[in-house]
C-alpha positions as CSV (number, residue, x, y, z in Angstrom):
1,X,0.0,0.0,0.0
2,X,1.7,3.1,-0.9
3,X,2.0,6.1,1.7
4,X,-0.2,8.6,2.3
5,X,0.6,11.7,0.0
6,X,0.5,15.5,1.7
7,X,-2.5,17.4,0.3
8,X,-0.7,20.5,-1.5
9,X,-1.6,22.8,-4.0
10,X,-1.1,21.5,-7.9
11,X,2.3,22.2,-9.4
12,X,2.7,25.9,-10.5
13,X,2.5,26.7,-14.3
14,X,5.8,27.7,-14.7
15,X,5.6,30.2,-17.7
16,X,7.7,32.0,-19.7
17,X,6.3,35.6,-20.6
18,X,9.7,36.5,-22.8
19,X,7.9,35.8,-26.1
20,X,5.4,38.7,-27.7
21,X,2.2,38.1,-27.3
22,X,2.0,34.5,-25.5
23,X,3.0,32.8,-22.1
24,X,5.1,29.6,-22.8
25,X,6.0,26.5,-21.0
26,X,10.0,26.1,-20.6
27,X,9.3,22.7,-19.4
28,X,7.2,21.8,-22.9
29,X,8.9,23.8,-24.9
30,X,5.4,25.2,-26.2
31,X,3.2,28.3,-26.1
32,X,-0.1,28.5,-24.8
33,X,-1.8,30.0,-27.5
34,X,-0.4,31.2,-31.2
35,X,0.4,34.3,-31.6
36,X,-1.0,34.1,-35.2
37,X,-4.6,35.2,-33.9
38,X,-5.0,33.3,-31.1
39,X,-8.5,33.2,-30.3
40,X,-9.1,33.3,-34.4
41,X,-7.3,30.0,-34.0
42,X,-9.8,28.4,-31.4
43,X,-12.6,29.3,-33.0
44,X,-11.4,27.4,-36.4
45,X,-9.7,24.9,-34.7
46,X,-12.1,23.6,-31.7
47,X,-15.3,25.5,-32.4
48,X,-15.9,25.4,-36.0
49,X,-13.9,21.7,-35.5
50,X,-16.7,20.4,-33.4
51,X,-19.7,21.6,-35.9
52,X,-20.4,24.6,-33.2
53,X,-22.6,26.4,-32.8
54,X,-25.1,24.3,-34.8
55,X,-24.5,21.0,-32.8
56,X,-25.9,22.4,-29.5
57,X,-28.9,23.6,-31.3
58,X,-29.9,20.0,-31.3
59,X,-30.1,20.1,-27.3
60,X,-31.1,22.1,-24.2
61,X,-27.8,20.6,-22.4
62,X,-24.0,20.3,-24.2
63,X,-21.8,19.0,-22.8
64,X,-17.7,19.7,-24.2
65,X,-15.0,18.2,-22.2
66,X,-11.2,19.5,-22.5
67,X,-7.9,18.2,-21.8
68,X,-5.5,21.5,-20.4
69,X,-7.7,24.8,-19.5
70,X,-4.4,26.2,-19.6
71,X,-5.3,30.3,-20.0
72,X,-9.0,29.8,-20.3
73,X,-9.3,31.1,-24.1
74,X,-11.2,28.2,-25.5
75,X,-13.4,28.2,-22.5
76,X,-14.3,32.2,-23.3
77,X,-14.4,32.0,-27.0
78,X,-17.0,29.0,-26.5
79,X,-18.9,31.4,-23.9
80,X,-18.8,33.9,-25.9
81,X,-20.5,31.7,-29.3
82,X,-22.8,30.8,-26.7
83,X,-24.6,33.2,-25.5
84,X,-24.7,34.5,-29.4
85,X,-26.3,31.3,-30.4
86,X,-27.4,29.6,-27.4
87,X,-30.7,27.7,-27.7
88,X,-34.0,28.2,-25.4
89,X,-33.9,26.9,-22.4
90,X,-30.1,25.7,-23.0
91,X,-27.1,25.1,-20.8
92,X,-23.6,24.8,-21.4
93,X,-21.3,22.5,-19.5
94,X,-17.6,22.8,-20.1
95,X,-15.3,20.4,-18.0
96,X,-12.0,20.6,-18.7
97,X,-8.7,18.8,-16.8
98,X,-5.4,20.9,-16.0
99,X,-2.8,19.2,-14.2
100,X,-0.6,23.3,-13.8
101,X,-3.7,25.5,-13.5
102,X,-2.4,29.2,-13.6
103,X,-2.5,31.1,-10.4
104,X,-4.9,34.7,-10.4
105,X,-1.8,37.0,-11.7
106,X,-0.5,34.7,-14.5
107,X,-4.6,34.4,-15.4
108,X,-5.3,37.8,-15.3
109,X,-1.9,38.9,-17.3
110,X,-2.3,35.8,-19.9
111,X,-6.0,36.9,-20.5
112,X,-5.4,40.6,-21.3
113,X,-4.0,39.4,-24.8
114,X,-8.1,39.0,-25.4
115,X,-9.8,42.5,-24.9
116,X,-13.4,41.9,-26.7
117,X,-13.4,38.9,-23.8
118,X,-12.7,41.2,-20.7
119,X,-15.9,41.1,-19.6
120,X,-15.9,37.0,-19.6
121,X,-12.2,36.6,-18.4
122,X,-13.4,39.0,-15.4
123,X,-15.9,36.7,-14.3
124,X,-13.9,33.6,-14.4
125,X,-11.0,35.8,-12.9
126,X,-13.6,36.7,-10.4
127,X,-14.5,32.8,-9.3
128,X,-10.8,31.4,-9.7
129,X,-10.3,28.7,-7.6
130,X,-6.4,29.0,-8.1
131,X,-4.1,25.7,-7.7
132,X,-5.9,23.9,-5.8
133,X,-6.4,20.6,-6.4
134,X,-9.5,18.6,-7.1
135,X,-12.9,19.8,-8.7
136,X,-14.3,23.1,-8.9
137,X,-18.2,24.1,-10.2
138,X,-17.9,27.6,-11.5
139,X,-21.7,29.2,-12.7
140,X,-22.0,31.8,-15.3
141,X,-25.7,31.9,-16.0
142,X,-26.5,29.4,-18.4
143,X,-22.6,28.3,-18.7
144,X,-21.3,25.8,-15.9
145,X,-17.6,25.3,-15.6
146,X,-16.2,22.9,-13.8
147,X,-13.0,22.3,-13.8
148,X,-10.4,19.2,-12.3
149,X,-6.8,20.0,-11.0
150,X,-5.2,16.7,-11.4
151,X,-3.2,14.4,-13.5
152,X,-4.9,13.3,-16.8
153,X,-5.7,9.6,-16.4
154,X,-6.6,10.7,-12.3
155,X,-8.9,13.4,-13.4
156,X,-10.5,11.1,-16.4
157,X,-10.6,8.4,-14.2
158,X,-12.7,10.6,-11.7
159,X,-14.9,12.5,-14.3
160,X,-18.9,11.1,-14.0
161,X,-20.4,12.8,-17.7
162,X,-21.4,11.7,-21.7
163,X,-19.5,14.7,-23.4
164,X,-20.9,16.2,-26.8
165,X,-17.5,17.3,-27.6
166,X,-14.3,17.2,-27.0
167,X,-11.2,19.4,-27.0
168,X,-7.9,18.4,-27.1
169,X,-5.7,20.8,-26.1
170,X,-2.6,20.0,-24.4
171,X,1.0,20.7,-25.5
172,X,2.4,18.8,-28.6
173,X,2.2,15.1,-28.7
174,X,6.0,15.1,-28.7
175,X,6.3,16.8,-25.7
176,X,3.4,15.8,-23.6
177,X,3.1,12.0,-24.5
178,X,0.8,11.2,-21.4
179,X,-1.8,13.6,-22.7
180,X,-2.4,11.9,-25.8
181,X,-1.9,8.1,-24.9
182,X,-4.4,5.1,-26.2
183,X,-5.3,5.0,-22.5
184,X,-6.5,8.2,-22.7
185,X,-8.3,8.0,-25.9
186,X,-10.0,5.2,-24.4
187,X,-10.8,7.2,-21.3
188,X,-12.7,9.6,-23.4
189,X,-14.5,7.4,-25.6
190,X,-16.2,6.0,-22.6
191,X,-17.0,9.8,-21.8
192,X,-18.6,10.4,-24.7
193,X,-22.0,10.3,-26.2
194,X,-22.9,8.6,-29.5
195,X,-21.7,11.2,-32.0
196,X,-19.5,12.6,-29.9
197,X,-17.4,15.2,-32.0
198,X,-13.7,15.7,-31.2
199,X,-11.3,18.2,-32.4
200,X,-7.8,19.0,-32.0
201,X,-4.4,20.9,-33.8
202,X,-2.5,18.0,-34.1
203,X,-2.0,15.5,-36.9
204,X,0.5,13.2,-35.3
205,X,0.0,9.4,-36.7
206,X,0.3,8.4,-32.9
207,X,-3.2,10.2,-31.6
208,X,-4.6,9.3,-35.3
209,X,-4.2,5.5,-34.2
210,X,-5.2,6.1,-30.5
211,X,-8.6,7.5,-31.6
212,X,-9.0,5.2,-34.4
213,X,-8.5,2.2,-32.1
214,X,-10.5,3.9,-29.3
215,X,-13.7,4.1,-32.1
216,X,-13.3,7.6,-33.7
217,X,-13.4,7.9,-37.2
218,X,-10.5,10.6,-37.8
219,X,-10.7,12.9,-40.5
220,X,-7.5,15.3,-41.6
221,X,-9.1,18.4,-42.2
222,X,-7.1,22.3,-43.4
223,X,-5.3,23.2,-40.5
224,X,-5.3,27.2,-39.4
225,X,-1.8,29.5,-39.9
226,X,1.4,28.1,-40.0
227,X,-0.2,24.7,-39.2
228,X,-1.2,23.1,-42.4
229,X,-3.6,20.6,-41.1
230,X,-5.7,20.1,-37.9
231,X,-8.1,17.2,-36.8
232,X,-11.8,16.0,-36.6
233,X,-13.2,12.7,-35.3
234,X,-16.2,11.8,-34.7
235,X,-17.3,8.9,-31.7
236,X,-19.9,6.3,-33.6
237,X,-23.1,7.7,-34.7
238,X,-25.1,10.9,-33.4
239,X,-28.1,9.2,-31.7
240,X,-30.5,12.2,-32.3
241,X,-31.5,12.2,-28.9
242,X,-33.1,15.4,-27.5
243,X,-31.7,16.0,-23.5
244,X,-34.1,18.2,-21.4
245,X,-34.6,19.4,-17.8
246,X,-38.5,18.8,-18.0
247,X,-39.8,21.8,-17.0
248,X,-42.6,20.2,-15.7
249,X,-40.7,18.2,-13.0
250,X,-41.8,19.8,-9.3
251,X,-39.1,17.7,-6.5
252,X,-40.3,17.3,-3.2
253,X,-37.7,18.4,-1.1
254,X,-38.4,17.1,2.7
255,X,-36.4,19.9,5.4
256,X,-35.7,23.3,5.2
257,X,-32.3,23.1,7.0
258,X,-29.0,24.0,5.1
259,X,-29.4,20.8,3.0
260,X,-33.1,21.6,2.0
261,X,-32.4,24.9,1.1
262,X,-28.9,23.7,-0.7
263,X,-31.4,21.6,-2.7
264,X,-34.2,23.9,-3.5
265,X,-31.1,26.6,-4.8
266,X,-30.2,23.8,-7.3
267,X,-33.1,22.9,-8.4
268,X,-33.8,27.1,-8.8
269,X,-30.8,27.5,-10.6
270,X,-32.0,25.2,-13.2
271,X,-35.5,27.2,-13.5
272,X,-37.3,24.4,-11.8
273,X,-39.1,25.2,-8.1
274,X,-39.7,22.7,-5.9
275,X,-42.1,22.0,-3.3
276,X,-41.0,21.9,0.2
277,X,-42.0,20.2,3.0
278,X,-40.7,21.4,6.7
279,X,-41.4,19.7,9.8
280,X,-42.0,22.4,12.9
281,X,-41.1,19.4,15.8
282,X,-37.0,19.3,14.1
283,X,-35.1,22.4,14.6
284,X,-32.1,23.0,12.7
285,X,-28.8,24.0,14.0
286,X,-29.0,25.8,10.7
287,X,-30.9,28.0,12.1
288,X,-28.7,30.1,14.6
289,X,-28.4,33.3,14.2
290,X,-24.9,32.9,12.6
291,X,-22.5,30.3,11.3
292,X,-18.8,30.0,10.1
293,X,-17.9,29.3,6.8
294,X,-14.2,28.2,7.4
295,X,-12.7,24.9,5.7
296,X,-12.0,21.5,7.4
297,X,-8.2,20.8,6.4
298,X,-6.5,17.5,6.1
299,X,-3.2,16.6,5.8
300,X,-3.4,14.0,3.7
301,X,-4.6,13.8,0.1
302,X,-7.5,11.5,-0.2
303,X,-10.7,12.1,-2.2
304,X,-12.2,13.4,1.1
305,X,-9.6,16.0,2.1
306,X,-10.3,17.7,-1.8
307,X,-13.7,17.7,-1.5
308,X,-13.3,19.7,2.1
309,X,-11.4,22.3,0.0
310,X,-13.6,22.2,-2.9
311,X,-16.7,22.9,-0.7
312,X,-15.4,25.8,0.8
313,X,-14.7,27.3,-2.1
314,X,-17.9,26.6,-3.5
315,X,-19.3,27.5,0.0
316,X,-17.9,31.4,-0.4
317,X,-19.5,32.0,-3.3
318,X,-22.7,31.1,-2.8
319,X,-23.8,33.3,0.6
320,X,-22.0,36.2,-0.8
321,X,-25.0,38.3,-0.2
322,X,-25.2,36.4,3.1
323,X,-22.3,37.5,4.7
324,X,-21.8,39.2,7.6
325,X,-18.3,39.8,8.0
326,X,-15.1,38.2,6.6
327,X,-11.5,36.1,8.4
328,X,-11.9,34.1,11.0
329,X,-8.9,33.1,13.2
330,X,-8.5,29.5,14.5
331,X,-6.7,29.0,18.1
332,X,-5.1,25.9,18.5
333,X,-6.7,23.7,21.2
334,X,-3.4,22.2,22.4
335,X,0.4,21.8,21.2
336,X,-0.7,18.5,19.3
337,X,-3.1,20.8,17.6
338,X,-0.9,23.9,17.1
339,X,2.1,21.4,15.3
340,X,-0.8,19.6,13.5
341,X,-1.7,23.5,12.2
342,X,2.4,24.5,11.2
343,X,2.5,20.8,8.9
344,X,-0.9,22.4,7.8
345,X,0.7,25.7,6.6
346,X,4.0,24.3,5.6
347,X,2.0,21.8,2.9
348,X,-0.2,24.9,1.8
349,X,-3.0,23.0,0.3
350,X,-5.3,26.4,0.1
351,X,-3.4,29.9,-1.3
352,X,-2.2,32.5,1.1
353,X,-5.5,34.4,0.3
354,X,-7.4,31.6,1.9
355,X,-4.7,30.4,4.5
356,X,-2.2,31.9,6.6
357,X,-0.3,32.3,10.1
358,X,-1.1,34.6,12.7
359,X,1.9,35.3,15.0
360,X,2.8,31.8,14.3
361,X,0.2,30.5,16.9
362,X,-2.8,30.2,15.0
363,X,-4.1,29.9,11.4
364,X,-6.2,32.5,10.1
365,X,-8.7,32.6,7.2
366,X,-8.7,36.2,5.5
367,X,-11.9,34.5,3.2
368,X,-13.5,32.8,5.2
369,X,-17.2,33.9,6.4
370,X,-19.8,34.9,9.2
371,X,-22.7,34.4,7.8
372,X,-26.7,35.1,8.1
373,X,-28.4,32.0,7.9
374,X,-32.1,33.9,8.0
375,X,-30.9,36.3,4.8
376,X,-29.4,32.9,2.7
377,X,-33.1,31.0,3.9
378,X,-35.1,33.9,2.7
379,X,-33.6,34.4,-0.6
380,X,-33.7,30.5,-1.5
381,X,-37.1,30.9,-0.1
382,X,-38.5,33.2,-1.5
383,X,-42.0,33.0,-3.9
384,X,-42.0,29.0,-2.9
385,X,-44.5,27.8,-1.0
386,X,-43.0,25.3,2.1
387,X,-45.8,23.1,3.7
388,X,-45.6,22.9,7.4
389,X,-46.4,19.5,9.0
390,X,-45.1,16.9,10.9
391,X,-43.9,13.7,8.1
392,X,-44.0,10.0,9.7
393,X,-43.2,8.0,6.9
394,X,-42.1,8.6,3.5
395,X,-44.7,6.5,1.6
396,X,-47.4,8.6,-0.5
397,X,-45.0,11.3,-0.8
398,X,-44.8,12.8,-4.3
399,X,-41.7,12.0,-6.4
400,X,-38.9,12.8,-7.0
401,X,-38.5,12.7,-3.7
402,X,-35.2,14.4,-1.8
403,X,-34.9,13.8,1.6
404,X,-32.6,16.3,3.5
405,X,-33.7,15.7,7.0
406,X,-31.5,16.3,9.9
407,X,-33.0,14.8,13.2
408,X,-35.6,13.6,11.0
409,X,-34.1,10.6,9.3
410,X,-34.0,8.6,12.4
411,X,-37.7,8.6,11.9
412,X,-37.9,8.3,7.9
413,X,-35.2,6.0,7.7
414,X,-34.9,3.8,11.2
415,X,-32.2,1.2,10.0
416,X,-29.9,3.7,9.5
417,X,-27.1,3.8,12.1
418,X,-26.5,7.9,12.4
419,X,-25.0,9.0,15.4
420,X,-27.3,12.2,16.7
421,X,-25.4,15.1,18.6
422,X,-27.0,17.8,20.4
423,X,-25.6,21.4,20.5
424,X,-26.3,24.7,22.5
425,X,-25.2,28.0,21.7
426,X,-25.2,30.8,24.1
427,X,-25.5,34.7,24.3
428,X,-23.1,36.8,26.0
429,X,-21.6,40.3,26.9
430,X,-18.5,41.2,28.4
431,X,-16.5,43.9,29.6
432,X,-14.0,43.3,26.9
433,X,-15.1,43.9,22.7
434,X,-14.5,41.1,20.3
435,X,-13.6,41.9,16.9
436,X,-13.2,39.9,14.9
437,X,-14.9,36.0,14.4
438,X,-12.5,33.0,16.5
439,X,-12.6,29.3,16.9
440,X,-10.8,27.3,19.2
441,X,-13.1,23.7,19.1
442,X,-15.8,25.9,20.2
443,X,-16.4,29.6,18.2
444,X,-17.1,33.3,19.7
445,X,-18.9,35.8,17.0
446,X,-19.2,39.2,17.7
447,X,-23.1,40.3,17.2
448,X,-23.1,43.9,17.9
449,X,-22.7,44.5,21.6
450,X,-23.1,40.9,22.2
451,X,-21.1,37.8,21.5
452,X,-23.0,34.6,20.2
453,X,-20.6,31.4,21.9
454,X,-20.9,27.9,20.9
455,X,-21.5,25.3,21.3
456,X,-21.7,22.5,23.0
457,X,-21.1,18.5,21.6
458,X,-23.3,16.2,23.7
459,X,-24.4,12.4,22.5
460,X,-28.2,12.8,22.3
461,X,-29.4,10.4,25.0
462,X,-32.6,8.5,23.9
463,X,-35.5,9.9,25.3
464,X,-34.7,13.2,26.4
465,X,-36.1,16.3,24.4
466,X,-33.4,17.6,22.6
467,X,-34.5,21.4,22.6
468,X,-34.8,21.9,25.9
469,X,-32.2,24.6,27.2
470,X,-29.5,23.3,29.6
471,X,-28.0,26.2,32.4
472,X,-24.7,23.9,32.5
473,X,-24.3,24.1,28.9
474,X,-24.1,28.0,28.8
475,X,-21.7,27.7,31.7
476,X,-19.6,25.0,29.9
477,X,-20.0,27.7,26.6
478,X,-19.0,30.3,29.3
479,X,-15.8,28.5,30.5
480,X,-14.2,27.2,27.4
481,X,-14.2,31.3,25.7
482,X,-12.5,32.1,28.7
483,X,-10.4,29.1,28.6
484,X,-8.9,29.9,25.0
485,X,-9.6,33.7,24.3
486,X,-9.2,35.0,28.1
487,X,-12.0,37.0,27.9
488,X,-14.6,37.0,30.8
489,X,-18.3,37.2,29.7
490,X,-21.4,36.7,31.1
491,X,-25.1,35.4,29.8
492,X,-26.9,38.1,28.1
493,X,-31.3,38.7,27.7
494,X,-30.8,36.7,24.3
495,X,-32.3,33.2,24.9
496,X,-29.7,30.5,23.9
497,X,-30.8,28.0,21.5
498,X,-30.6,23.8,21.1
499,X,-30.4,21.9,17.8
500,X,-29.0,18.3,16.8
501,X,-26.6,17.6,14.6
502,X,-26.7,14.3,12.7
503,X,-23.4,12.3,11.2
504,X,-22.4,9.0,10.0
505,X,-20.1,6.8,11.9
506,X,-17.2,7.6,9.7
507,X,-18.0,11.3,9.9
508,X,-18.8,11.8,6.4
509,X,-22.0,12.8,4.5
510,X,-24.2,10.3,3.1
511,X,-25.7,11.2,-0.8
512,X,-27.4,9.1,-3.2
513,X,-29.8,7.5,-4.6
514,X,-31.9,5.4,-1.9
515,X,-35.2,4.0,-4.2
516,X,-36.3,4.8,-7.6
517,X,-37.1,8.2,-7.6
518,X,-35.9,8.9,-3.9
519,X,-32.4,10.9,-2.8
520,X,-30.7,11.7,0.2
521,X,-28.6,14.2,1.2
522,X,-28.0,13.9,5.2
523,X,-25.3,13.2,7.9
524,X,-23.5,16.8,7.4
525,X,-22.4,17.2,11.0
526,X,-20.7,20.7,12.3
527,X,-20.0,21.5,8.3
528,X,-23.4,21.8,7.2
529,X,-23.1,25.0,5.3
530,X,-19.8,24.4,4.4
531,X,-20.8,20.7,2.6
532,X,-24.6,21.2,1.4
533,X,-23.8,23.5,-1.4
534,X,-22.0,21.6,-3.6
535,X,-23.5,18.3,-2.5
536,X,-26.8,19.4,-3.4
537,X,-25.7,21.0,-6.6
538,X,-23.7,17.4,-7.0
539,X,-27.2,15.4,-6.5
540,X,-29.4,17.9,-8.6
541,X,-26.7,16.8,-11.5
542,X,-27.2,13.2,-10.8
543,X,-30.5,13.2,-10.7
544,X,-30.6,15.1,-14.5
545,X,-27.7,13.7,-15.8
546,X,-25.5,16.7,-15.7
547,X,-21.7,16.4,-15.1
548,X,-20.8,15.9,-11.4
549,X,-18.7,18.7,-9.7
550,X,-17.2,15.7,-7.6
551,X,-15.2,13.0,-8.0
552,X,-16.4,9.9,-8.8
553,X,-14.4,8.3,-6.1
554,X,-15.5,10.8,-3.4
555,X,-19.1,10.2,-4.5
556,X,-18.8,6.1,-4.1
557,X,-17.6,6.9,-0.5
558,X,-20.3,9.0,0.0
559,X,-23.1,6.2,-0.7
560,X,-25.5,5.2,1.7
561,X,-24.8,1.7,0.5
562,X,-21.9,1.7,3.2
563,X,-24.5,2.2,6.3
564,X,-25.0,-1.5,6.2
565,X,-22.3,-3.2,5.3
């Protein structure tokens, strides 16, 4: 069994910016884009190559997949035929696979060789997820990006989509061999749909045989410049089958916690507005008055420990309107924990933006987020109608059916073993302000004159009513601030609050499929609005057949399948 491998940041693009007109790669020996109209180039070579724009007026969804984003240009020019041709009702996915993603300087610089795209390149500039590894969902209106930091076989290996089209865009077969192997040709006719159309600049006999024996049929068409020829292929025969998001479909989406409301912003994005069902007895620690939004880091990289980063990232975006305030500092809890929090900074797995040192005795987030839970419910909320009553079983429920209870599923789902904590959060004041958000195991959040302190991590004992309000656990609350931020405070006229948090035995979410035309998304613990976003977008594209924004690995150990065995 090999050893575990530190979770860093991808390689760096190492470029060369000595040329006119073109960032290269020294350790390729190739340029990014040519300098003989670069973008003209794309649109001959990979648009016009895969029969767009007219091949996506065929379809409400298309679907291109890429091999190396590199700068982003065929990702704009394609954005940019969209939304001149798009058809109703139509989305764009692009996925594309860059093992040396450029970081936000070398993007922005590489990108200003494109004025009439400024307005695109500032939005993708705008939602960067920089060098960090694993996948990242990027939504431009009708476009979705989502794009994989990893090796080529890993990240092909790890893609869940049928592609429309592909692009093949690495550096020259000669000097990027692995990019353009049978293994991957093979990889990405298992990707692709019927009449599946592929395009690329190269001619080399070795990727004409590759494809060939991988089921293209190749085609050496007029190539664009200096080059004199370019590819097509083309993946059996076009099926003539017409994808849609059947407007018509209402889900039934069971909770209105962070997962609920995860779901029902999915489902919205998509123009489609479910029906929502809320039970009064379950109350939601989603529901406090404020929340962190701060990643959970790992020091080893494992499907699991990409996703955590890949949430978070996801997670800032979406409550952008929601946010309170922004940085949060994390205190260690002993020396174990502070040296576990230097390896953490020395491997560097977000960028400094996201992750740094504070006086070299605790780790503080300059992104990371306080946010209003109430504002991000309303908004997701709002002009849907959410039935109030108490749910018992799950039988005569309307399909499709998603099930994001929290307490709940002990009742809707008995057999499965979740582990049920409860949590108290207490109001305080104090002599002393508090500035700025902390954590330390528990978290203090300034709230105006007030400080909102939690909370407590209890096992729910079996018969007791989890809402009812403990003294002990505001002292406990109480203590531990003074414990870790030496600040004395006392309980304030706010009432505290009680919730339970629900996890699985290994800690991790559970998502999925559970009956035909029943879901679940549940188990999210103390990282509820840190996980929900992007696992509910992840299950809305399961359910509709879009391309998942996580790994296919990460999604099989995610199953509810491994409750019982």
């Amino acid at each position: 069994m090999p050893a575990p491998r530190p979770l860093t940041l991808c390689p760096p693009a190492a470029l060369d910016w000595s040329r006119p007109g073109t960032p290269a790669a020294p350790e390729f020996g190739d340029i990014y884009f040519s300098t003989d109209g670069g973008l003209d180039e794309t649109r001959a070579v990979f648009l016009r190559g895969c029969g767009l724009p007219e091949a996506w007026q065929e379809t409400e969804r298309f679907v291109i997949g890429e091999l190396g984003f590199g700068s982003g240009l065929n990702f704009l020019a394609a954005r940019q035929l969209w939304d001149k041709t798009a058809p109703h009702n139509g989305h764009l996915h692009f996925v594309s696979i860059e093992k040396f993603p450029f970081d936000t300087e070398q993007l922005r610089r590489a990108l200003l060789a494109w004025p009439e795209l400024k307005a695109y390149a500032d939005e993708l500039l705008a939602q960067w997820p920089g060098r960090v590894r694993g996948f990242h969902r990027l939504h431009f209106g009708t476009v979705t990006l989502t794009l994989i930091h990893d090796d080529i076989m890993s990240g092909l290996d790890d893609l869940q989509m049928q592609a429309d089209a592909w692009f093949l865009d690495g550096f020259s077969p000669a000097k990027n061999p692995d990019m353009w192997s049978p293994a991957v040709m093979k990889k990405l006719a298992a990707l692709s749909v019927n009449g599946a159309k592929l395009a690329t600049f190269t001619v080399a006999g070795a990727v004409r045989q590759a494809l060939s024996e991988a089921g293209f049929t190749v085609e050496r068409k007029e190539g664009f410049g200096r080059k004199r020829h370019r590819l097509e292929a083309i993946f059996g025969e076009r099926s003539g089958q017409n994808i849609s998001y059947t407007q018509s479909v209402q889900p039934t989406i069971i909770g209105t916690g962070i997962g609920g409301l995860s779901l029902a912003q999915a489902f919205r994005r998509r123009g489609i507005q479910p029906h929502i069902i809320s039970d009064p007895d379950h109350i939601a620690a989603s529901g406090n008055a404020a929340a962190l939004v701060k990643p959970r880091l790992d020091l080893q990289d494992r499907p699991e420990s990409r996703f955590f980063l890949g949430s978070y990232l996801y997670a800032l975006k979406t409550y952008h309107e929601a946010c309170l305030h922004r940085s949060i500092t994390h205190i260690p809890k002993s020396d174990s924990d502070l040296k576990r929090h230097h390896k953490l900074l020395a491997q560097a797995p977000l960028p400094e933006n996201h992750l740094t040192s504070r006086d070299n005795k605790a780790m503080f987030f300059p992104s990371a987020q306080v946010i209003c839970p109430a504002s991000y419910r309303d908004a997701v909320l709002s002009g849907l109608i959410v039935e109030k009553r108490e749910i018992k079983t799950l039988k005569a429920l309307p399909f499709p059916l998603f099930i994001a209870a929290g307490y709940g599923i002990a009742k809707l789902i008995p057999e499965w073993p979740m582990r049920f904590s409860r949590g108290q959060i207490t109001w305080v004041t104090g002599a002393s302000p508090l500035n700025e958000a902390i954590s330390y195991g528990g978290y203090a959040i300034p709230a105006g004159e007030d400080v909102l302190l939690g909370a407590t991590h209890d096992r729910l004992v079996s018969g007791n009513n989890p809402y009812r309000l403990q003294v002990e656990d505001d002292v406990k609350n109480i203590a531990q601030a003074k414990t870790h931020l030496g600040l004395n405070f006392t309980a304030s006229e706010t009432p505290s609050r009680a919730s339970v948090r629900v996890t699985s035995q290994d800690t991790l979410p559970v998502i999925g499929q559970i009956n035909q035309n029943q879901y679940v998304l549940t188990g999210l613990g103390s990282r509820g609005f840190v996980f929900a976003p992007l696992l509910a977008e992840a299950l809305v594209s399961e359910y509709f057949g879009d391309p998942l924004p996580v790994a296919r690995s990460l999604w099989e150990k995610l199953s509810h399948h491994r409750l019982l065995s």
